[in-house]
MOPAC internal coordinates of N, CA, C and O (Angstrom, degrees):
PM7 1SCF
backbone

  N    0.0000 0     0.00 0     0.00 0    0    0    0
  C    1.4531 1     0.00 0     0.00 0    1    0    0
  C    1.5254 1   108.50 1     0.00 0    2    1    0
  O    1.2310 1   126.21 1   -27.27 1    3    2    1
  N    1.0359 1   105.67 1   152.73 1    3    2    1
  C    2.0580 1   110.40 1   177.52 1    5    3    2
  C    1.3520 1    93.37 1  -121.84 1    6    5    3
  O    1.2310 1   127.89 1   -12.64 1    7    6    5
  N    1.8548 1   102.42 1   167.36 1    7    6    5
  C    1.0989 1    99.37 1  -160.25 1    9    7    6
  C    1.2869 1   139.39 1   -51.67 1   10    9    7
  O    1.2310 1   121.97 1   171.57 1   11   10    9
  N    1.0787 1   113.84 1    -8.43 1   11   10    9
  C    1.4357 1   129.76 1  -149.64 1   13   11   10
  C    1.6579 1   112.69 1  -110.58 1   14   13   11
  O    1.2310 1   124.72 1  -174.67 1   15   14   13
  N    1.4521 1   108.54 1     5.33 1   15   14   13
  C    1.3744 1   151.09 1   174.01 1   17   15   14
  C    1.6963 1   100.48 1    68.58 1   18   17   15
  O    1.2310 1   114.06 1  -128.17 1   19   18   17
  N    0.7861 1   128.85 1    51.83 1   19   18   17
  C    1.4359 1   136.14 1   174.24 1   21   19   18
  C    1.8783 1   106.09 1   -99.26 1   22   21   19
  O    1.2310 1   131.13 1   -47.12 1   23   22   21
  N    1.5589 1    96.13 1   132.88 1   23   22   21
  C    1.4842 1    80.42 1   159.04 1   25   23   22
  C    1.4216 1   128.17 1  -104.83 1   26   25   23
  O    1.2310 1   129.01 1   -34.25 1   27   26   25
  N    1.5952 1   100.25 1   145.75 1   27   26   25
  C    1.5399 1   102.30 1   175.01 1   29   27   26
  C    1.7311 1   124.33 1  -117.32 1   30   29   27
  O    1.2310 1   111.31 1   -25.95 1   31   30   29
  N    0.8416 1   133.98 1   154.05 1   31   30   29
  C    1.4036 1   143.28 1   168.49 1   33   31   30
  C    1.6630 1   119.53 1   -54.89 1   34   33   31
  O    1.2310 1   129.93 1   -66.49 1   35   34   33
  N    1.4565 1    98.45 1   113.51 1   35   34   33
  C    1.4212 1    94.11 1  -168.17 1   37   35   34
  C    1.2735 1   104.29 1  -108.97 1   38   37   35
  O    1.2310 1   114.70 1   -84.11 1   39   38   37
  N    1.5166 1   127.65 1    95.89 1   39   38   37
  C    1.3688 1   149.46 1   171.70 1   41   39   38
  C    1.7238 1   108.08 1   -25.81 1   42   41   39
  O    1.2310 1   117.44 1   108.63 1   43   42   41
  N    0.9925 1   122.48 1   -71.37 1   43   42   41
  C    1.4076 1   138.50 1   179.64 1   45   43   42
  C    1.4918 1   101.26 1   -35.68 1   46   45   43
  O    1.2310 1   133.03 1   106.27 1   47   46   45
  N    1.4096 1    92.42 1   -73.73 1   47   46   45
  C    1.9562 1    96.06 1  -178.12 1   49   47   46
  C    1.3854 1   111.04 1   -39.43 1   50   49   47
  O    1.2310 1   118.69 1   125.49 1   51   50   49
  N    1.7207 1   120.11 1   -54.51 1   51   50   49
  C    1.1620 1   134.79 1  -142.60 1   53   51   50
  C    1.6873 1    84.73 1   -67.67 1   54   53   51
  O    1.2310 1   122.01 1   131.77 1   55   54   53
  N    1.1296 1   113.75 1   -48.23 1   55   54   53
  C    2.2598 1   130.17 1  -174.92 1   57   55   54
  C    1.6446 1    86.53 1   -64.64 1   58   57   55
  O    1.2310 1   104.98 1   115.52 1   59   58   57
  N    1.1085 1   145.38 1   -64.48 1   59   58   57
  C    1.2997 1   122.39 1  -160.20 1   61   59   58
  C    1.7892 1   113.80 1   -86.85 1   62   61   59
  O    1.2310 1   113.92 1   175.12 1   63   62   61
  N    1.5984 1   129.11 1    -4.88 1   63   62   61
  C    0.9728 1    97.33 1   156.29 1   65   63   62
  C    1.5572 1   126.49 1  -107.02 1   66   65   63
  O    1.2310 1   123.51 1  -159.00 1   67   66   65
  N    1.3419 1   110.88 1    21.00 1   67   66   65
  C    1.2290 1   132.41 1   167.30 1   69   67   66
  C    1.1715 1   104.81 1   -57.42 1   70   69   67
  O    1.2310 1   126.67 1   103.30 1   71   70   69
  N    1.2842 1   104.78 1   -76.70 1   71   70   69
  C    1.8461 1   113.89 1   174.04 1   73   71   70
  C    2.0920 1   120.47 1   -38.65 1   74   73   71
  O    1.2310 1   135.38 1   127.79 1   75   74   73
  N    1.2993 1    87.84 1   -52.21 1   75   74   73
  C    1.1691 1    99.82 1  -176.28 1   77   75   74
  C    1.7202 1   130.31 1   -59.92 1   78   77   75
  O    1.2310 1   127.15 1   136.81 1   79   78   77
  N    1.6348 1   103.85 1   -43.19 1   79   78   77
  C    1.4439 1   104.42 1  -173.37 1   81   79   78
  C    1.6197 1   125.08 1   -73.65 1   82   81   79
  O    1.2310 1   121.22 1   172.74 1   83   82   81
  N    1.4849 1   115.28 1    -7.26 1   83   82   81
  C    1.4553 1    95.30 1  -176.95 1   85   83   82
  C    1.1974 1    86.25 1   -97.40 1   86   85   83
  O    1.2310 1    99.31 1  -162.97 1   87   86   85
  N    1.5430 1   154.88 1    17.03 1   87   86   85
  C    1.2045 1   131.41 1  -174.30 1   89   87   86
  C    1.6128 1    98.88 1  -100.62 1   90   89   87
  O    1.2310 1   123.17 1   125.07 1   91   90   89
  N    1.6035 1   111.53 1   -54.93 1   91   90   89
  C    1.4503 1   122.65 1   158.16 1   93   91   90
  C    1.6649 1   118.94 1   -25.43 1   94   93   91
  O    1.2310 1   128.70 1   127.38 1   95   94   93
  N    1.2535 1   100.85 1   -52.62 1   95   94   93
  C    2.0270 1   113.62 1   174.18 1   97   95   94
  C    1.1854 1    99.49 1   -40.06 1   98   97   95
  O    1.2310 1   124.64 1    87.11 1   99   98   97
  N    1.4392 1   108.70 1   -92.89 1   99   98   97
  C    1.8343 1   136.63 1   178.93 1  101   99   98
  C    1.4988 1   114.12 1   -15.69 1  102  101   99
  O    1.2310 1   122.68 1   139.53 1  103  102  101
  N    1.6675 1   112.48 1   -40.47 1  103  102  101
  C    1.4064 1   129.12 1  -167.77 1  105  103  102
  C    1.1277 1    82.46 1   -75.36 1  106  105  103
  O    1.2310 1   119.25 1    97.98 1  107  106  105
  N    1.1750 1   119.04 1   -82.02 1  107  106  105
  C    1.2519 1   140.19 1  -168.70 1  109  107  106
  C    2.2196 1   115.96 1   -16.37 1  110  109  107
  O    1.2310 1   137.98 1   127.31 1  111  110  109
  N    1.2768 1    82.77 1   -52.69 1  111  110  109
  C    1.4767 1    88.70 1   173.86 1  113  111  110
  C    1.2254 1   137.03 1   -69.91 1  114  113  111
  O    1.2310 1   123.00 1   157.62 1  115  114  113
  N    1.3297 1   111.85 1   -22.38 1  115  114  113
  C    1.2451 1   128.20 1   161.02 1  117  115  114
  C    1.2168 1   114.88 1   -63.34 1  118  117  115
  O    1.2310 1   124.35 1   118.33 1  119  118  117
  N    1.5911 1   109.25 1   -61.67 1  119  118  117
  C    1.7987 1   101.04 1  -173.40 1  121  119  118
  C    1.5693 1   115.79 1   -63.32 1  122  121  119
  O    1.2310 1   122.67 1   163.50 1  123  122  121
  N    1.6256 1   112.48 1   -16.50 1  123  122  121
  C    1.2971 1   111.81 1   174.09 1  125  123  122
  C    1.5000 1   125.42 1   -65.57 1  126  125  123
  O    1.2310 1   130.35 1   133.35 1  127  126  125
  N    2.0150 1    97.64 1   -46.65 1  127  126  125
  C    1.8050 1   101.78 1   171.68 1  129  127  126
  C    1.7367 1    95.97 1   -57.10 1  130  129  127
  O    1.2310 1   127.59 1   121.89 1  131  130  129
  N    0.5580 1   103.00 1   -58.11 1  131  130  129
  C    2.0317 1   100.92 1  -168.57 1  133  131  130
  C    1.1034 1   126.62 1   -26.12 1  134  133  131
  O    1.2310 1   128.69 1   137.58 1  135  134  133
  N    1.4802 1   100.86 1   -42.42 1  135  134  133
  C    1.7858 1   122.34 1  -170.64 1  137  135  134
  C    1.2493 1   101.58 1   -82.45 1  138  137  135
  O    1.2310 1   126.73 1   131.84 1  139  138  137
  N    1.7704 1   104.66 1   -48.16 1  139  138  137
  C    1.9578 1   101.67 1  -174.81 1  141  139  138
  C    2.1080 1   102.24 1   -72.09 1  142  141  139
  O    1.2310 1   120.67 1   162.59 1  143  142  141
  N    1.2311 1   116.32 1   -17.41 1  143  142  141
  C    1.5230 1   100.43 1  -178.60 1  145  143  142
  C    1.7442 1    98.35 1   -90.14 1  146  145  143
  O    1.2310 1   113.75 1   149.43 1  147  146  145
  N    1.1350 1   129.42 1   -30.57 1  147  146  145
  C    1.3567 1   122.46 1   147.46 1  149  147  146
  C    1.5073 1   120.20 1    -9.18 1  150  149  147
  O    1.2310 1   135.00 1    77.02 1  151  150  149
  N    1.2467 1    88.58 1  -102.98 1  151  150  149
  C    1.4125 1   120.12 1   157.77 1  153  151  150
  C    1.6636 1   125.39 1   -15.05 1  154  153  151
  O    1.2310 1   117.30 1   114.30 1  155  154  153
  N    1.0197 1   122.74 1   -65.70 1  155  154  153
  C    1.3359 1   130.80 1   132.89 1  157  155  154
  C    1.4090 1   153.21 1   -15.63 1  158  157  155
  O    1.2310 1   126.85 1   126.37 1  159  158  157
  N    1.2085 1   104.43 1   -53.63 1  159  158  157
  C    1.4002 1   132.34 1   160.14 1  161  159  158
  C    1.7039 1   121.86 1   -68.41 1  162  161  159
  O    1.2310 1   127.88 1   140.29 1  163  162  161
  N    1.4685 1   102.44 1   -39.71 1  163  162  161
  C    1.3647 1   109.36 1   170.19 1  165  163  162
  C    1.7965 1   123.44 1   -69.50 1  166  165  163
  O    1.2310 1   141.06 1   147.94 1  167  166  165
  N    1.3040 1    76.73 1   -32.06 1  167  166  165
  C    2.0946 1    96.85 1  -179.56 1  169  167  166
  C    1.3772 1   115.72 1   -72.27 1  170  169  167
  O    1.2310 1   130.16 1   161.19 1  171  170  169
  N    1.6407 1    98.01 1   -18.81 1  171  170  169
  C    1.8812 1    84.28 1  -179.90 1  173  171  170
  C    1.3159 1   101.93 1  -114.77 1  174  173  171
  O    1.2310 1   111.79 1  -144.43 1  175  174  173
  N    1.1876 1   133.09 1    35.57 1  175  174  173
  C    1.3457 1   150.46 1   147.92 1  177  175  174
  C    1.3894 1   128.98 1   -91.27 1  178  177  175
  O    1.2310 1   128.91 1   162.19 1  179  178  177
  N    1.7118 1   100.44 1   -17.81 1  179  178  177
  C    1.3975 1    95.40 1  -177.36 1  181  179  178
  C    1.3614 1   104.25 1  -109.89 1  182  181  179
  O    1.2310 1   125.65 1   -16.59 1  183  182  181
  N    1.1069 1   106.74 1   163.41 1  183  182  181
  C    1.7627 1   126.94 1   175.13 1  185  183  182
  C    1.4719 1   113.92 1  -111.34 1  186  185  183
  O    1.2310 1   115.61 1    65.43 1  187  186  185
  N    1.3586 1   125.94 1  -114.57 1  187  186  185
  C    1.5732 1   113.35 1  -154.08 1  189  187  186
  C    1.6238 1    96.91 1  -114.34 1  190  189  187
  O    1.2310 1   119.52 1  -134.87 1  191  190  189
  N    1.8239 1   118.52 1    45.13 1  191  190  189
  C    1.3155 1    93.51 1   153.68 1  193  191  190
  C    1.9778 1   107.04 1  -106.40 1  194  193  191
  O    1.2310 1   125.86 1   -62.31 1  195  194  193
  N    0.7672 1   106.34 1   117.69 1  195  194  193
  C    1.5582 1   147.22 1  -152.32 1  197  195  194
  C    1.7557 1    78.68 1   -74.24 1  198  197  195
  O    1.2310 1   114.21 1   126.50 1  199  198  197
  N    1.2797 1   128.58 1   -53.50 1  199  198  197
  C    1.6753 1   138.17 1  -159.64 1  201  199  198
  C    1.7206 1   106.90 1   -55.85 1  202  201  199
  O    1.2310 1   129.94 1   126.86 1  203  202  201
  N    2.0620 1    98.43 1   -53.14 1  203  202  201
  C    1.0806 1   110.09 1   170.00 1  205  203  202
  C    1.0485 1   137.33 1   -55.46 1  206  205  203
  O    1.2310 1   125.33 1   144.28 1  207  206  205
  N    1.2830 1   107.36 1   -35.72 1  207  206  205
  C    1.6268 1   142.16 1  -169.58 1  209  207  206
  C    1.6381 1    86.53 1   -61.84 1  210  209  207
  O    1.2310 1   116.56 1   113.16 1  211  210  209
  N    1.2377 1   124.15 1   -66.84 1  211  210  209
  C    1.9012 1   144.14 1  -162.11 1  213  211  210
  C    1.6709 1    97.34 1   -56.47 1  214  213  211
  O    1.2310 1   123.71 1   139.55 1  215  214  213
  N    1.8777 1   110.49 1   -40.45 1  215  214  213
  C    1.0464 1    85.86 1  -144.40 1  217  215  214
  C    1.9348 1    98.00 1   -94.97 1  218  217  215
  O    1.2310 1   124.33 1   172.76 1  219  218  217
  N    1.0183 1   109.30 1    -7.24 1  219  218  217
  C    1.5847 1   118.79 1   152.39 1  221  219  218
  C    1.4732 1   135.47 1   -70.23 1  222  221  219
  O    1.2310 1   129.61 1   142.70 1  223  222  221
  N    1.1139 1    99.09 1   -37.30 1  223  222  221
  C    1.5621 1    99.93 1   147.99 1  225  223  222
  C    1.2583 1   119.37 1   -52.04 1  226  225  223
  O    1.2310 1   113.23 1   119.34 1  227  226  225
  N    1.4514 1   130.41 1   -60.66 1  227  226  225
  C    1.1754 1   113.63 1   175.94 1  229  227  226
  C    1.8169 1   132.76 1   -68.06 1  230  229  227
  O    1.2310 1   144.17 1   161.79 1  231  230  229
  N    0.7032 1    70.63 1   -18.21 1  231  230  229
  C    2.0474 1    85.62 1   165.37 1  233  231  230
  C    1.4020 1    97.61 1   -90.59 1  234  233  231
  O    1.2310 1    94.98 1   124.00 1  235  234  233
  N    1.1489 1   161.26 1   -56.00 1  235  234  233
  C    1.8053 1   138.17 1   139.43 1  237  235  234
  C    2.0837 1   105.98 1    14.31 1  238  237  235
  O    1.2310 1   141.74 1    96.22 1  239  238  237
  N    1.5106 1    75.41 1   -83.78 1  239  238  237
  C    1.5224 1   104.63 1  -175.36 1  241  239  238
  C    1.7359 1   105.89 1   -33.38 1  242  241  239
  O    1.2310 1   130.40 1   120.60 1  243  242  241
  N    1.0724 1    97.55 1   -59.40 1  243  242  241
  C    1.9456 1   116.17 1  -150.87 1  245  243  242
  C    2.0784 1    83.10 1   -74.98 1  246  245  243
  O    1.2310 1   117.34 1   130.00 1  247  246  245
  N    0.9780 1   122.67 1   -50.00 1  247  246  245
  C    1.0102 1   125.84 1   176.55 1  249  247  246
  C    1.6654 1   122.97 1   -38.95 1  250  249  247
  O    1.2310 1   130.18 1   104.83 1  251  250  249
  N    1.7349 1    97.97 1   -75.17 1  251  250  249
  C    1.1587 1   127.86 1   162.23 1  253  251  250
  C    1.7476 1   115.34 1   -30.87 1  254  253  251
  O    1.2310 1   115.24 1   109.78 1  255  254  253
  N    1.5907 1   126.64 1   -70.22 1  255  254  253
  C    1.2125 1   127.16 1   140.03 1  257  255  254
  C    1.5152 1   135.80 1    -3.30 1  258  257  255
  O    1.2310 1   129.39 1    95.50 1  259  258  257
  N    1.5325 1    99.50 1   -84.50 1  259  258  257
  C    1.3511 1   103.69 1  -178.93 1  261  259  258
  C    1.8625 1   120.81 1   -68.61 1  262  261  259
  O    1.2310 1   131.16 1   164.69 1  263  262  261
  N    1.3120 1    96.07 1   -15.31 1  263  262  261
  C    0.9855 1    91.43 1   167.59 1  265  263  262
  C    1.6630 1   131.47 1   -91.82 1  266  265  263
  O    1.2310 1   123.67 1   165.81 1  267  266  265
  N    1.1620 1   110.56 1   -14.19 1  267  266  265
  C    1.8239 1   133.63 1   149.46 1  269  267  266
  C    1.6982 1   108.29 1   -48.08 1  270  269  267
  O    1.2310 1   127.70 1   147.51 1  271  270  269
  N    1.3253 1   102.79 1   -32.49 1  271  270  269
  C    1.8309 1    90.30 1  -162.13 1  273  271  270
  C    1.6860 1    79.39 1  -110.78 1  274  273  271
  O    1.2310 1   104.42 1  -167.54 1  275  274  273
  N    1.0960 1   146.37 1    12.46 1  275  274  273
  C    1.3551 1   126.35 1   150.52 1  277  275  274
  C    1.5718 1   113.57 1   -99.55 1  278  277  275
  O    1.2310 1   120.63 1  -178.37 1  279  278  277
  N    1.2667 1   116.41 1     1.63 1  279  278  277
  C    1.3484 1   122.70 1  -179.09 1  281  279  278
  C    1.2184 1    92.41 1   -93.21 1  282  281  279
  O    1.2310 1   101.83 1   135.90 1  283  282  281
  N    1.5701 1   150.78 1   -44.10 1  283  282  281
  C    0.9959 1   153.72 1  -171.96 1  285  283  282
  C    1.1288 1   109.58 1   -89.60 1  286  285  283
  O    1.2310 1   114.26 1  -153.53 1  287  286  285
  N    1.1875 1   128.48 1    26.47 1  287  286  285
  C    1.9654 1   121.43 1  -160.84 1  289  287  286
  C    1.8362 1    79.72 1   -77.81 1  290  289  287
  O    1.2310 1   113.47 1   115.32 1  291  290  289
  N    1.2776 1   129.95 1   -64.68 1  291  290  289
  C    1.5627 1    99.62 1  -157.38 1  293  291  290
  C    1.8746 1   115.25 1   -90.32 1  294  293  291
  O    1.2310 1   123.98 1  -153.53 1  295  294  293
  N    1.5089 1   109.98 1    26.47 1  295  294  293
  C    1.3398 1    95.29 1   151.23 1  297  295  294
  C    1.4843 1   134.54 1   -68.82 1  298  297  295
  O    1.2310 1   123.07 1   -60.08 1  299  298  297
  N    1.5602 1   111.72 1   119.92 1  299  298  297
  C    1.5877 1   105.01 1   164.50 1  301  299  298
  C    1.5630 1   124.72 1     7.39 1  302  301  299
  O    1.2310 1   131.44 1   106.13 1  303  302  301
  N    1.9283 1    95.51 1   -73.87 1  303  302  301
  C    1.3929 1   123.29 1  -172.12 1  305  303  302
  C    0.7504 1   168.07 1  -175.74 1  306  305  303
  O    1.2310 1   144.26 1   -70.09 1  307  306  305
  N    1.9314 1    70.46 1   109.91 1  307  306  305
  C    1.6868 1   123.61 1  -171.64 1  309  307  306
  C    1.4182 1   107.95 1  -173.47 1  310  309  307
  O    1.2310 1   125.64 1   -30.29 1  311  310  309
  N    1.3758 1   106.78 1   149.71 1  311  310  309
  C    1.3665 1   120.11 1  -171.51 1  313  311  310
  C    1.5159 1   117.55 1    81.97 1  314  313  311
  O    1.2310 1   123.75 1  -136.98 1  315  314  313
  N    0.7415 1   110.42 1    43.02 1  315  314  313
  C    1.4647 1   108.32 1   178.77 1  317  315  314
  C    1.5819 1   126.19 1   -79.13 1  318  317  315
  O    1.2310 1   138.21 1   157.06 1  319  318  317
  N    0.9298 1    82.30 1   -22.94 1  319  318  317
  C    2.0042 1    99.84 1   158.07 1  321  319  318
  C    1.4338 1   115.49 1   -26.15 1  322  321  319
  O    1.2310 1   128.23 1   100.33 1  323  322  321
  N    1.6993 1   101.75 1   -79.67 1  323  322  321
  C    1.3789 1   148.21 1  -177.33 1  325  323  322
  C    1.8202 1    91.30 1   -39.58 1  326  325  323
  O    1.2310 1   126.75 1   124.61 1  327  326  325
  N    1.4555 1   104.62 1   -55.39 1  327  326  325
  C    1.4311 1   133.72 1  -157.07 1  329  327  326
  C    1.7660 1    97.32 1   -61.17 1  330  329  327
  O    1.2310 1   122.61 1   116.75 1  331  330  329
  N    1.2755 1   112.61 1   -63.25 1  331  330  329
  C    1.7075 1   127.10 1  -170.83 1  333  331  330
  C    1.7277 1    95.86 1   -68.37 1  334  333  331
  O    1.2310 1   122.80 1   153.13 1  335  334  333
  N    1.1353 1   112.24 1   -26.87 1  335  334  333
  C    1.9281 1   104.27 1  -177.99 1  337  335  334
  C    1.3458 1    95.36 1   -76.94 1  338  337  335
  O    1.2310 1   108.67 1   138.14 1  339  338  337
  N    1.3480 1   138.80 1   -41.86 1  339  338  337
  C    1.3094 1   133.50 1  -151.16 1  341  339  338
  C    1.3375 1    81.48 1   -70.29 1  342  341  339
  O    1.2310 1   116.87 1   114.62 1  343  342  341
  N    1.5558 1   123.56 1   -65.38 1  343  342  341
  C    1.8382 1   141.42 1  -117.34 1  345  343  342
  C    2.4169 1    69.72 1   -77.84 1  346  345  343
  O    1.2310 1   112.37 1   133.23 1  347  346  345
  N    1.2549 1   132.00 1   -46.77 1  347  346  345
  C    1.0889 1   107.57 1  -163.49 1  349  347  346
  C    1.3552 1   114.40 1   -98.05 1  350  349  347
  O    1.2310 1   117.74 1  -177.42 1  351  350  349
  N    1.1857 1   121.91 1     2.58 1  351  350  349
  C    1.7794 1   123.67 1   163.28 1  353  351  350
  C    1.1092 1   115.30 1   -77.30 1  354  353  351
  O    1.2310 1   115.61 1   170.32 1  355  354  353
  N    1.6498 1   125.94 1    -9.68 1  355  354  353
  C    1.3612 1   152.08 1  -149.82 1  357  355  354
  C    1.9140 1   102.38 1  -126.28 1  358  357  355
  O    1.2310 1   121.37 1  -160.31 1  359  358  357
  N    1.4208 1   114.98 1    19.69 1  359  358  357
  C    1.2399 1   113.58 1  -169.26 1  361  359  358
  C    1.2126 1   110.59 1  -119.50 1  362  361  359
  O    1.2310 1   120.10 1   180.00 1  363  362  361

């Protein structure tokens, strides 16, 4: 935004996450298979603690997630998170 609270197009950003996101993606996928064969590996080891069982599932989840909003890092809309850190490291 400039002062005048308008938004404008910030060229620079737009050139550096150009560069940046399919490498971030690619990374990205790896540490994701890793975590879900992790993940995996631990589950068919366990038997009836039910706690463990819950608490890997949710790391599934948290996984699964974060890795959705880095797959989407350059949609329009979504991620805007990602979006407001850039727009103020960029100030």
């Amino acid at each position: 935004m400039d002062e005048n609270g308008n938004v404008k197009e910030d060229y620079e950003a737009r050139t550096f996450t150009d560069k940046v996101f399919e490498p971030i993606k690619k990374a990205s996928q790896v540490v994701y298979e890793n975590i879900l064969s992790d993940i995996k590996d631990e589950q068919e080891h366990i038997e009836d603690d039910y706690n463990r069982k819950s608490v890997l599932n949710d790391k599934t989840m948290k996984a699964i997630d974060c890795f959705a909003q880095i797959v989407n890092i350059d949609n329009p809309s979504s991620n805007s998170e990602f979006k407001n850190e850039l727009a103020i490291l960029n100030k």
